[in-house]
C-alpha positions as CSV (number, residue, x, y, z in Angstrom):
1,X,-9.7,24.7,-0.2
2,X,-7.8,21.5,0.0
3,X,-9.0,19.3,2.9
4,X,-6.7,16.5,4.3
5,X,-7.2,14.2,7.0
6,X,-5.6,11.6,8.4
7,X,-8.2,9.8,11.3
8,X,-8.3,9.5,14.8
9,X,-6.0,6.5,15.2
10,X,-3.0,6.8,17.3
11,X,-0.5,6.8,14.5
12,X,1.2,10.1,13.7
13,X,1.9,10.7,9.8
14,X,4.4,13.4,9.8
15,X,5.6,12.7,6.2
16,X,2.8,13.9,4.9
17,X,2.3,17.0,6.9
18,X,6.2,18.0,6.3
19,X,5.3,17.1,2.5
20,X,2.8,19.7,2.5
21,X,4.3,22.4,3.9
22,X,7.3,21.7,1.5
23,X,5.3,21.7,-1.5
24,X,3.2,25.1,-0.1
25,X,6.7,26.8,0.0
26,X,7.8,25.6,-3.4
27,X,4.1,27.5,-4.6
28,X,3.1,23.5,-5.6
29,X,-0.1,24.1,-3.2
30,X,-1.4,27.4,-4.1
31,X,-4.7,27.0,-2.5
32,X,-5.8,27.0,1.6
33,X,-5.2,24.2,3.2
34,X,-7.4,22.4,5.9
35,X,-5.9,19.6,8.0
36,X,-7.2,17.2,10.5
37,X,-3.6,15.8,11.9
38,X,-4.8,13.2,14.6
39,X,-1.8,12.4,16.4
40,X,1.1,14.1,14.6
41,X,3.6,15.5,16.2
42,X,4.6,18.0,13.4
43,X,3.0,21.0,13.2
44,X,2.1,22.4,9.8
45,X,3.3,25.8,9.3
46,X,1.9,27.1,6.5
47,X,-1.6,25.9,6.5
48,X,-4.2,25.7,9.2
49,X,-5.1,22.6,11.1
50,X,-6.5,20.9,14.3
51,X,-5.8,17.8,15.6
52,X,-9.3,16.3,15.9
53,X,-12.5,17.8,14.3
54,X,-16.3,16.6,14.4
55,X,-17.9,14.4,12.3
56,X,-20.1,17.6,11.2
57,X,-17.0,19.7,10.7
58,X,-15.6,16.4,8.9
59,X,-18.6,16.3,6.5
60,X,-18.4,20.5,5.9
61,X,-14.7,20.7,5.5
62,X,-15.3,17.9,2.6
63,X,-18.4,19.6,1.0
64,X,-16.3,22.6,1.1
65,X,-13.2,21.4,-0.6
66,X,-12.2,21.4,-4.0
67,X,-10.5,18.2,-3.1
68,X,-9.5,15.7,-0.2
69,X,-6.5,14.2,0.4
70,X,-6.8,11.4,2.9
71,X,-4.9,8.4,4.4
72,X,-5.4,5.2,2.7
73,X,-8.8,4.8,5.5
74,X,-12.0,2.9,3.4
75,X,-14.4,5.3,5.5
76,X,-12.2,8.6,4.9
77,X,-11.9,7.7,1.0
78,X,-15.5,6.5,1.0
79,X,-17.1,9.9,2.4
80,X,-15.0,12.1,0.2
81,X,-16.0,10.3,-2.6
82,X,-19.7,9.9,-1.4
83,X,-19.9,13.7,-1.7
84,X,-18.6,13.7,-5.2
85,X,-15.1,14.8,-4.6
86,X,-11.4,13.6,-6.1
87,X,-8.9,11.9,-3.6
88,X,-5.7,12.0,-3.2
89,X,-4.8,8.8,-1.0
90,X,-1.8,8.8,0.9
91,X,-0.8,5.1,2.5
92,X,0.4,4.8,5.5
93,X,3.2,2.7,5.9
94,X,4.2,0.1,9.0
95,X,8.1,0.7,8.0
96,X,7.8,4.6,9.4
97,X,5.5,3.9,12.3
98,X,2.2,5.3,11.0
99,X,0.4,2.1,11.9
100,X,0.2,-1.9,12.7
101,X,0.4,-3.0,9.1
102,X,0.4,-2.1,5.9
103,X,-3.1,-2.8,4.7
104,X,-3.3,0.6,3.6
105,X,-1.7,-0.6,0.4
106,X,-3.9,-3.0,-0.9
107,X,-7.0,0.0,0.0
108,X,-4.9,2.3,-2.0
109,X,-4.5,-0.3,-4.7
110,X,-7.9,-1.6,-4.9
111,X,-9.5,2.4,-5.4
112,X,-6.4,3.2,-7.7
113,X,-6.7,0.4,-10.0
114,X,-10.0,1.3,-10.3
115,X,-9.8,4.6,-11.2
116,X,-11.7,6.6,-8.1
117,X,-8.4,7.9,-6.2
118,X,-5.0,8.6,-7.1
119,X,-2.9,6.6,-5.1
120,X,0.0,8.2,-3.2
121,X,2.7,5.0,-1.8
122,X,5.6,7.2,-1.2
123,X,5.8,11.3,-0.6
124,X,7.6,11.7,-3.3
125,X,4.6,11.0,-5.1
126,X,2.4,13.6,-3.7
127,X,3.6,16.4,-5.6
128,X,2.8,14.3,-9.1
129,X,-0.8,13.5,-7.7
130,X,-1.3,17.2,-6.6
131,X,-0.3,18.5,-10.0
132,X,-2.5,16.1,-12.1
133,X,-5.6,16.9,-10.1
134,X,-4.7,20.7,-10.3
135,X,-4.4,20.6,-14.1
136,X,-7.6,18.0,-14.7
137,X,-5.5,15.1,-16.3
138,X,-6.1,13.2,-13.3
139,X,-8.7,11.1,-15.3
140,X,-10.3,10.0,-12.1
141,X,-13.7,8.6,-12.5
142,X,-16.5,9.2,-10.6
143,X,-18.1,7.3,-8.3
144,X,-21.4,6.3,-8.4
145,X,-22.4,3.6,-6.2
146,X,-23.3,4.7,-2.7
147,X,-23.9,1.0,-1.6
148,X,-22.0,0.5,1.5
149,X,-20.9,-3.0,0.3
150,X,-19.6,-2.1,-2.9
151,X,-16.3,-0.8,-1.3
152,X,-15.9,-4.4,0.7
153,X,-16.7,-6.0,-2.5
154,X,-14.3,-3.6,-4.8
155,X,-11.8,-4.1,-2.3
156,X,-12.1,-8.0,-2.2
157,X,-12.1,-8.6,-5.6
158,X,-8.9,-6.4,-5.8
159,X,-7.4,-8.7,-3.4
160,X,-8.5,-12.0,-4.6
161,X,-7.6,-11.3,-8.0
162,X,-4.1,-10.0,-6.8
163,X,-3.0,-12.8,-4.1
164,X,-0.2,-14.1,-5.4
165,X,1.6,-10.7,-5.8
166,X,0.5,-9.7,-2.4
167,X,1.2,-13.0,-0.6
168,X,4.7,-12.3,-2.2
């Protein structure tokens, strides 16, 4: 089972949802899918979803997946890789609505350049990311360090080594 979610925040991320069920009918996604949609609008039509699940159904649905796709969320990404799993992390971008800035970027970014997520910008992305993971050339690493500081600090290094292409 493939688990995405997407948070509780009042942002809808359609794109992604569409994606999926696109990529489901092209037999891209073989596998059940899971998905915690928040505030979407669009509702998935080939895969099973609600809109807002516990944090105990959170934590199962992750233990239970082969692997999570999330939004570009620190505490999403941080949980899924907490319990050993790959990540797929799709950014959510200010231009389509899906939140107050794009800060999601620099998240993605920081864990991509790292090696713990593959990094999803735009959708047409996704379907690369899916396939890499579903053959193993992925070549994500795993994480290791449950400190819940180290993502601040991976993600602040990230940022202050990176300034002048992000003040850009």
């Amino acid at each position: 089972m493939i688990f995405v979610t997407v948070g509780s925040r009042n942002y809808p991320f359609n794109r992604l949802f569409i994606e999926l069920d696109k990529l489901c009918e092209e037999g891209i996604i073989k596998d059940e899918i899971f998905a915690q949609i928040g505030t979407s609008t669009y509702k998935p039509k080939k895969y099973e979803y609600k809109d807002f699940i516990s944090q105990e159904e959170f934590m199962e649905k992750i233990n239970n997946s082969a692997y999570v796709i999330s939004h570009g969320a620190s505490g999403s990404i941080m949980k899924a890789l907490n319990a050993g799993k790959k990540v797929i992390a799709v950014t959510r971008l200010e231009k389509y609505g899906e939140h107050i800035n794009d800060h999601q970027i620099q998240n993605n970014e920081a864990f991509g350049s790292n090696g713990y997520v593959l990094p999803v910008f735009e959708m047409d992305e996704l379907k690369g990311a899916i396939e890499k993971i579903q053959s193993g050339k992925d070549n994500l690493r795993k994480w290791e360090n449950k400190d819940p500081m180290a993502i601040v600090n991976l993600i602040d290094e990230f940022i202050q080594e990176n300034w002048e292409k992000i003040d850009e």
